[in-house]
C-alpha positions, -999 to 999 in steps of 0.1 A, spaced: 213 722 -60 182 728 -42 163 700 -22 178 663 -29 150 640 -34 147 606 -15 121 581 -25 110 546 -17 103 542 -51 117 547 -86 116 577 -105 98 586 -139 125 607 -157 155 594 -172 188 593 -150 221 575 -145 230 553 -118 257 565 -94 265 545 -64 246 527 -37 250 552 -4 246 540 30 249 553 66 243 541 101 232 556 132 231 542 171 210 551 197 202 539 235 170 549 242 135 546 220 130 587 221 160 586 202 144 563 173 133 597 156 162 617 159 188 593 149 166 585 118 166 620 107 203 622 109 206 588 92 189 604 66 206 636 63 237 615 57 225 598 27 218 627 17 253 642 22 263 610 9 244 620 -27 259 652 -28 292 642 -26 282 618 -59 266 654 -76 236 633 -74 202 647 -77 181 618 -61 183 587 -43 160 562 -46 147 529 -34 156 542 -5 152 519 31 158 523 70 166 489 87 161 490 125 180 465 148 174 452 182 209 446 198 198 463 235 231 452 253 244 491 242 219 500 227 196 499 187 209 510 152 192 521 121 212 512 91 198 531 57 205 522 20 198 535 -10 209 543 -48 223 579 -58 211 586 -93 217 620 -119 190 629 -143 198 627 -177 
């Protein structure tokens, strides 16, 4: 499989619906924001794979304030297979 696609959005070719995918990632400080929401990201990803799926879509990134130990970023999104 070459690059797994990750979009916002829907798609306009057919596929089948998998399984919602999700992962969450901490950090402490605010130079971490882009880091952690890379590797947030790269576990969906992993996430799909494991599925065999080619995309996930309607994908989103949630970013929460706790500040006591520190922020997550909580990401969602739904593995799909072309058809």
């Amino acid at each position: 499989m070459s690059g797994m696609i990750v979009t916002t959005g829907d798609l306009s070719r057919p596929y089948e619906v998998l399984d919602i995918v999700s992962e969450l990632g901490w950090f402490e400080y605010d130079n971490e924001i882009v880091k952690v929401a890379d590797e947030v990201k790269e576990g969906i990803k992993d996430k799909a794979r494991k599925l065999e799926a080619d995309a996930v879509i309607c994908y989103r990134q949630n970013l929460t304030g706790v500040r006591t130990n520190g922020d997550y970023i909580f990401a969602y999104g739904t593995a799909v297979r072309f058809i």
